[in-house]
DSSP file (Angstrom, degrees, kcal/mol; ACC not computed):
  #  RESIDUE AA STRUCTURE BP1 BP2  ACC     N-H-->O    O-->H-N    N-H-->O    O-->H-N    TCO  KAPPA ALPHA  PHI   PSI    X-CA   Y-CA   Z-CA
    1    1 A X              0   0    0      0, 0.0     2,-0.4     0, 0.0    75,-0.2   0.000 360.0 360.0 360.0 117.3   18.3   28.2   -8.0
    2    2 A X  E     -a   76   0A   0     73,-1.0    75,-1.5     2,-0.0     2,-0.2  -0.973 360.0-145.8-112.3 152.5   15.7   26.8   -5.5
    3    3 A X  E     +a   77   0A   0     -2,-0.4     2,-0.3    51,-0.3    75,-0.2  -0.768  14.8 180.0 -93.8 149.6   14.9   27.0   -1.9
    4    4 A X  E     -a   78   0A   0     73,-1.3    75,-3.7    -2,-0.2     2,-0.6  -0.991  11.7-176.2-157.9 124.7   13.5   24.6    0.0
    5    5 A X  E     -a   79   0A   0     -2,-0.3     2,-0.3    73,-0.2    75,-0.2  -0.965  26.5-140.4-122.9 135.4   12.4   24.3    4.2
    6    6 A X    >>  -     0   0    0     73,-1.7     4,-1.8    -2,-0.6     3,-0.9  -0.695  25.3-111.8 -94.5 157.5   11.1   20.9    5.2
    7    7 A X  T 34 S+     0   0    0      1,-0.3     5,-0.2    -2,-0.3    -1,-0.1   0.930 122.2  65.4 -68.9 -36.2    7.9   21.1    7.9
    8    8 A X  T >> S+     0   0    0      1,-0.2     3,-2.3     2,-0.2     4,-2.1   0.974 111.2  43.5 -63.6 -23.0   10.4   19.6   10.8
    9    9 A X  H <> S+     0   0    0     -3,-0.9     4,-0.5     1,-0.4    -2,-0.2   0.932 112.1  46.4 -81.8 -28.5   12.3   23.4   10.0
   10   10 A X  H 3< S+     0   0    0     -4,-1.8    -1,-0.4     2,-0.2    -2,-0.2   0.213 105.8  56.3-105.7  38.7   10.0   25.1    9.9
   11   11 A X  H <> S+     0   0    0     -3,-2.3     4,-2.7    -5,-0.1     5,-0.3   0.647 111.6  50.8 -91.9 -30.5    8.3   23.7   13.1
   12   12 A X  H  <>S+     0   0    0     -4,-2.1     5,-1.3     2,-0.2    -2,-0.2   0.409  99.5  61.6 -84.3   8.8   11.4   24.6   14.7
   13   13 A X  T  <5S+     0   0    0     -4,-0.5     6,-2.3     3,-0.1    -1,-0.2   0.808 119.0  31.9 -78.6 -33.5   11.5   28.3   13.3
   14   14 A X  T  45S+     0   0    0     -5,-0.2    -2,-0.2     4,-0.2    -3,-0.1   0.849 122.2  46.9 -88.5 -21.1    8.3   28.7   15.2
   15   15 A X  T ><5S+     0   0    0     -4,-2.7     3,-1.0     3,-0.1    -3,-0.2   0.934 136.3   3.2 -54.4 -80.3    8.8   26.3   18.3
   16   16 A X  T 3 5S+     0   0    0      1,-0.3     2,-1.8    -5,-0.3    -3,-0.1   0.968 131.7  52.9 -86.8 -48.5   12.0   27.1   19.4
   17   17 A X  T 3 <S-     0   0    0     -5,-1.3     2,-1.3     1,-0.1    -1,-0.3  -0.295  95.1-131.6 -92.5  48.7   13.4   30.4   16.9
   18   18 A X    <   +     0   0    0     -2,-1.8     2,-0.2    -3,-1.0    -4,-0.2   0.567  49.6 159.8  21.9  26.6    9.5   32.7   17.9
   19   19 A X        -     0   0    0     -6,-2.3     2,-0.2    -2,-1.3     3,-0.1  -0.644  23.2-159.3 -69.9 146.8    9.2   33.3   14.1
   20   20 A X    >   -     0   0    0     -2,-0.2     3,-3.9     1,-0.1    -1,-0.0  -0.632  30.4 -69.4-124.3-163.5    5.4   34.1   13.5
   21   21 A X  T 3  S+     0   0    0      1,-0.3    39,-0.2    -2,-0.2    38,-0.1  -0.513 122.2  20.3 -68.7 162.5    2.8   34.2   10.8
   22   22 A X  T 3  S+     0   0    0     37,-1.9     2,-0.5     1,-0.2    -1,-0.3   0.572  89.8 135.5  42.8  26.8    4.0   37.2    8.4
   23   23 A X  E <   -c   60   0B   0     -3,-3.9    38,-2.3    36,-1.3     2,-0.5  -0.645  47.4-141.7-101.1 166.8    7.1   37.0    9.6
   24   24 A X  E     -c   61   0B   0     -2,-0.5    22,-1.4    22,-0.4     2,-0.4  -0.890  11.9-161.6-110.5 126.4   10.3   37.2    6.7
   25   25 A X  E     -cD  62  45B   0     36,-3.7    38,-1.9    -2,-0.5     2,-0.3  -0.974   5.9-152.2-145.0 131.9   13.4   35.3    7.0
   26   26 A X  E     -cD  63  44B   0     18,-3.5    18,-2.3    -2,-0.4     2,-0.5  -0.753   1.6-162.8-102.6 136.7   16.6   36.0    5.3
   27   27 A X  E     - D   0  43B   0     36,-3.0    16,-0.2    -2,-0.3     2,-0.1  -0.955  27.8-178.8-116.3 105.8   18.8   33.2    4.6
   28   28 A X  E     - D   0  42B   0     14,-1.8    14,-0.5    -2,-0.5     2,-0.3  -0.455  34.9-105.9 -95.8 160.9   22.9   34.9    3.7
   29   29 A X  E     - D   0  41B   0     12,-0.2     2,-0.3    -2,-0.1    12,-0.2  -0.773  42.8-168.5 -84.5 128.4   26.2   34.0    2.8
   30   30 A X  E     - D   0  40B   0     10,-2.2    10,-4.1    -2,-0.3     2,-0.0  -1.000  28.7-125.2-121.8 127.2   28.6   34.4    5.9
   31   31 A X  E     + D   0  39B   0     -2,-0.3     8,-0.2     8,-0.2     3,-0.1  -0.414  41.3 163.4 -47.7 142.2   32.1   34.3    6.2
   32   32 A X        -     0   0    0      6,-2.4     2,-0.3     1,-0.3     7,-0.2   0.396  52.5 -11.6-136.1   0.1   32.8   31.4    8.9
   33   33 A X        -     0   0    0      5,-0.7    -1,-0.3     2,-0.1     7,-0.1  -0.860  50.5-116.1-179.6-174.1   36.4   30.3    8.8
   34   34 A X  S    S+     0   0    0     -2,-0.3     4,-0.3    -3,-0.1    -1,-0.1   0.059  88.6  85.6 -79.7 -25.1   39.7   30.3    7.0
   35   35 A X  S    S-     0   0    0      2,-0.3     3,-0.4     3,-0.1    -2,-0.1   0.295 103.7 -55.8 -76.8-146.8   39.5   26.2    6.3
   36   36 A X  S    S+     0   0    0      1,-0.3     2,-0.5     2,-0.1    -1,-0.1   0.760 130.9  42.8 -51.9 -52.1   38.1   24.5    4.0
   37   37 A X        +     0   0    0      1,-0.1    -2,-0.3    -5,-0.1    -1,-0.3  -0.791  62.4 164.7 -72.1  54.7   34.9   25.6    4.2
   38   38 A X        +     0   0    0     -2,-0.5    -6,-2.4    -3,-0.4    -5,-0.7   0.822  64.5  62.3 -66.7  -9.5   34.9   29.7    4.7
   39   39 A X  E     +D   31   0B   0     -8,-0.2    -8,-0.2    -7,-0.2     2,-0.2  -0.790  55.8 151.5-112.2 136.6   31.5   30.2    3.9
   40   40 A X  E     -D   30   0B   0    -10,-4.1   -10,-2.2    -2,-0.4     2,-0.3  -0.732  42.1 -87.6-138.6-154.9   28.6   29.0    5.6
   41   41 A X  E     -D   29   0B   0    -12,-0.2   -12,-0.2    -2,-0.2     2,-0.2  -0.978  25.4-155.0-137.8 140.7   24.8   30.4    5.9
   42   42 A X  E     -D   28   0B   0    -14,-0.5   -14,-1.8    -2,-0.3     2,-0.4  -0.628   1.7-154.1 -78.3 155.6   23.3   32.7    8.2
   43   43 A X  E     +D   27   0B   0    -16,-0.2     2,-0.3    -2,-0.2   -16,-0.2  -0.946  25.8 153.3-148.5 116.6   19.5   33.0    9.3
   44   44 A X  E     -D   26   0B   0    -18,-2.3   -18,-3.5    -2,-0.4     2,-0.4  -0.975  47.0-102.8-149.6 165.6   18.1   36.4   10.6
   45   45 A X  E     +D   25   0B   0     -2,-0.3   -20,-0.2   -20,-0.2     2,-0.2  -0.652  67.3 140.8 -59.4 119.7   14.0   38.3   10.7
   46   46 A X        -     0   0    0    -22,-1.4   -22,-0.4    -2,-0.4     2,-0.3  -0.499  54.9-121.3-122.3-145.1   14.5   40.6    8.0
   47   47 A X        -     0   0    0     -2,-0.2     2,-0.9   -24,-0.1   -24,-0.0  -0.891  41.8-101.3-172.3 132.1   12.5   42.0    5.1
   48   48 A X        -     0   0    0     -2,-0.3     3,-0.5     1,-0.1    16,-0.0  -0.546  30.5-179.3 -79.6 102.1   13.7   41.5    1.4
   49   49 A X  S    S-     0   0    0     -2,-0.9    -1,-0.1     1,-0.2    16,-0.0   0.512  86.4  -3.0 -14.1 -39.0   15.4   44.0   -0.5
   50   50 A X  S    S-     0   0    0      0, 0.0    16,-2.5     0, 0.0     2,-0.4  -0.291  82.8-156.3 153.8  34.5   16.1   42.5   -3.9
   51   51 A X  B     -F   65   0C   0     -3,-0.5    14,-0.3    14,-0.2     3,-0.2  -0.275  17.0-179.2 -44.4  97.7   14.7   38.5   -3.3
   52   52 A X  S    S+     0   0    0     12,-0.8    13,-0.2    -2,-0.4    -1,-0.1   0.887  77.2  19.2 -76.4 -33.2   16.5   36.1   -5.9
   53   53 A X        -     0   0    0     11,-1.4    11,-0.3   -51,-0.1    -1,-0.2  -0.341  66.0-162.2-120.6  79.5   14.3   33.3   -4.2
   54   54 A X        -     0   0    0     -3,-0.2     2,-0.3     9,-0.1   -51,-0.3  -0.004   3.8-173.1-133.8 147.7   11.4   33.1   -2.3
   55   55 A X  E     -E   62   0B   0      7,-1.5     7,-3.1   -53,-0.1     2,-0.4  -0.949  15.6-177.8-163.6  84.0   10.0   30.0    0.0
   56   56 A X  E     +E   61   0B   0     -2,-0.3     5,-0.2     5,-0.2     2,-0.2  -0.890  18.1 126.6-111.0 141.9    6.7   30.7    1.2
   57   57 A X        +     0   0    0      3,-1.6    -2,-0.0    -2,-0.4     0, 0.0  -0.742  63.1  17.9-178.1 142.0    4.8   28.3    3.6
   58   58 A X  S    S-     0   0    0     -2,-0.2     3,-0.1     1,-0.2    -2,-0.0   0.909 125.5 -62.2  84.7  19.4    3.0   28.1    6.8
   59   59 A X  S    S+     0   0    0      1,-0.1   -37,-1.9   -38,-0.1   -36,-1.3   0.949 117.1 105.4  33.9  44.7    2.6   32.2    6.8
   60   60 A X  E     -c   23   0B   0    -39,-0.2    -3,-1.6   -38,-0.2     2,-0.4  -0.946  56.8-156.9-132.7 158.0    6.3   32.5    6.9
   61   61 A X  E     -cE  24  56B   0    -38,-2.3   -36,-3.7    -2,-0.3     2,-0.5  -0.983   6.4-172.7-140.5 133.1    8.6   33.5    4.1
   62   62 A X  E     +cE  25  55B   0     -7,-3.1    -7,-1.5    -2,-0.4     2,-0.3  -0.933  15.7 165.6-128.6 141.2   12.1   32.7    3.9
   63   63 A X  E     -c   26   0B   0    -38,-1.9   -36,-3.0    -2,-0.5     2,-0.5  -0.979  29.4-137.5-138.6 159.8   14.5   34.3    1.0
   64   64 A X        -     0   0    0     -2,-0.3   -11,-1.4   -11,-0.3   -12,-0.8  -0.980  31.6-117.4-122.0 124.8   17.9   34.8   -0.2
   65   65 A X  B >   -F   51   0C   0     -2,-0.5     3,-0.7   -14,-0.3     4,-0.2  -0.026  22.9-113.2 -31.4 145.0   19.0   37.9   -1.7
   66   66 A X  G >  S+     0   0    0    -16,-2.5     3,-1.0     1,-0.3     4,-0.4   0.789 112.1  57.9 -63.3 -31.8   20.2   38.4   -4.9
   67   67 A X  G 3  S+     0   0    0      1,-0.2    -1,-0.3     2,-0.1     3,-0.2   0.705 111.3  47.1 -70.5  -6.9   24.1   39.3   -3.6
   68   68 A X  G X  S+     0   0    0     -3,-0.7     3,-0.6     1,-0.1     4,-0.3   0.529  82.7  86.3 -98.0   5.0   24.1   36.2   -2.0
   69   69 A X  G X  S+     0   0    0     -3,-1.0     3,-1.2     1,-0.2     4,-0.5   0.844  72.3  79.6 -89.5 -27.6   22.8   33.7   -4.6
   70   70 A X  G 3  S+     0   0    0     -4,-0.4     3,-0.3     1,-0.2    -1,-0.2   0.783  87.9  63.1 -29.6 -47.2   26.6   33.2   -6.2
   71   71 A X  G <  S+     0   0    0     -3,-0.6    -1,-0.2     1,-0.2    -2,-0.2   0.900  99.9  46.7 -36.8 -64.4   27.2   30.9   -3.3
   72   72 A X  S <  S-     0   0    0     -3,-1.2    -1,-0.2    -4,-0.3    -2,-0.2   0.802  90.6-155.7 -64.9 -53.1   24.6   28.5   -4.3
   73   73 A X  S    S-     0   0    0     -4,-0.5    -3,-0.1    -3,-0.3    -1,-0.1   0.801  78.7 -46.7  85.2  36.0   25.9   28.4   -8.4
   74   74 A X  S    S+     0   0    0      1,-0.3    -1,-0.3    -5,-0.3     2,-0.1   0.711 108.9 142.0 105.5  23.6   22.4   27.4   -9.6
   75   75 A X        -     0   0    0      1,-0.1   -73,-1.0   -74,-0.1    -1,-0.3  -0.329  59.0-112.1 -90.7 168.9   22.1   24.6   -6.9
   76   76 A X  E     -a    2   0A   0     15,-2.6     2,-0.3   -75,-0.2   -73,-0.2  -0.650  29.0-154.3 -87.8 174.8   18.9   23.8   -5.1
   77   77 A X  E     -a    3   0A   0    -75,-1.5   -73,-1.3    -2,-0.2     2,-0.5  -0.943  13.0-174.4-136.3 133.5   19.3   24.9   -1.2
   78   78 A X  E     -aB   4  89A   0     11,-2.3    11,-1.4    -2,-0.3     2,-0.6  -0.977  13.7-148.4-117.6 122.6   16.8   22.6    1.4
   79   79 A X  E     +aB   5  88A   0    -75,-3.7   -73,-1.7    -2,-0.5     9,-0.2  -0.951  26.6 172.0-112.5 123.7   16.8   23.7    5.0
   80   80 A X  E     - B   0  87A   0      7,-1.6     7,-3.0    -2,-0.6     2,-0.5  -0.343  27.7-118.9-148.9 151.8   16.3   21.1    7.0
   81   81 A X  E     + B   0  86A   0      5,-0.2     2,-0.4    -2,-0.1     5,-0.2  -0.888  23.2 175.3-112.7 134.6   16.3   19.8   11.4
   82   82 A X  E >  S- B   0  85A   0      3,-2.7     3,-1.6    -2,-0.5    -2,-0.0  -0.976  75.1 -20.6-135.7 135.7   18.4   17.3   12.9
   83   83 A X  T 3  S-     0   0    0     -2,-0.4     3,-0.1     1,-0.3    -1,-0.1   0.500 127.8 -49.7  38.8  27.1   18.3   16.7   16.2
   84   84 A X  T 3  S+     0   0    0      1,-0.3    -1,-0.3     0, 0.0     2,-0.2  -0.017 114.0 100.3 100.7 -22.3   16.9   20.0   16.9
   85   85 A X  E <  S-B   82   0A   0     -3,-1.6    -3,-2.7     1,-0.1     2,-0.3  -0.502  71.6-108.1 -90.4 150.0   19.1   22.1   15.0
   86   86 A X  E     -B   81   0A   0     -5,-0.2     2,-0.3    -2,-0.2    -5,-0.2  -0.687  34.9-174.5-105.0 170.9   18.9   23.7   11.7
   87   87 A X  E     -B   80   0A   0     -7,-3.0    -7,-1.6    -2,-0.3     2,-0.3  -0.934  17.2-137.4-158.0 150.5   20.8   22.5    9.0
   88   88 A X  E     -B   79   0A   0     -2,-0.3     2,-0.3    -9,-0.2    -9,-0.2  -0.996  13.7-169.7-148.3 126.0   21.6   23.5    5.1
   89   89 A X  E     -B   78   0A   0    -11,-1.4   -11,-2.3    -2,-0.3     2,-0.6  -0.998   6.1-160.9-121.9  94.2   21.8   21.1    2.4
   90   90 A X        +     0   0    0     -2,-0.3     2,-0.2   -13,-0.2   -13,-0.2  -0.834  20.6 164.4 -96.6 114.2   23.1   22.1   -1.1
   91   91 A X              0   0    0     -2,-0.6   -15,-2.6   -15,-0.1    -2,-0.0  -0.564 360.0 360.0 -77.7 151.4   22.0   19.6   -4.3
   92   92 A X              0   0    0    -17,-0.2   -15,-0.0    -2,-0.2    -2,-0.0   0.443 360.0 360.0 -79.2 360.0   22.2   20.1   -8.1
């Protein structure tokens, strides 16, 4: 499993989302729907518990917990901006 933020995301954690240097950001598995898709990922400041991956750059650090890494099933995950918004990209 890897994590991955590209520099336009993480300009817009710090532009637009106020993350600052030392700050920790947990990226979860969320229920979102009944369709096709139920699961999608959620973004909040936290501080890691039990970090299955870590993503450090810029004096920010972004992880996913170890209950959430099933989602991902050994995939990379890159989070990524389009058009101002952020956006999550799963690869082998």
């Amino acid at each position: 499993m890897e994590l991955a933020i590209s520099p336009s995301a993480l300009h817009v954690f710090r532009q637009d989302w106020g993350y600052g240097d030392g700050d920790s950001v947990r990226i979860f598995v969320r229920y979102v729907s009944g369709g096709p898709e139920p699961y999608g990922f959620g973004i909040m400041k936290d501080e890691p518990m039990d970090p299955a991956a870590v993503y450090r750059s810029d004096r920010l650090t972004f992880y996913i917990e170890s209950k959430d890494i099933w989602f991902l099933d050994r995939n990379k995950l890159t989070v990524d901006e389009r058009d101002g918004d952020i956006v999550f990209f799963v690869s082998q």
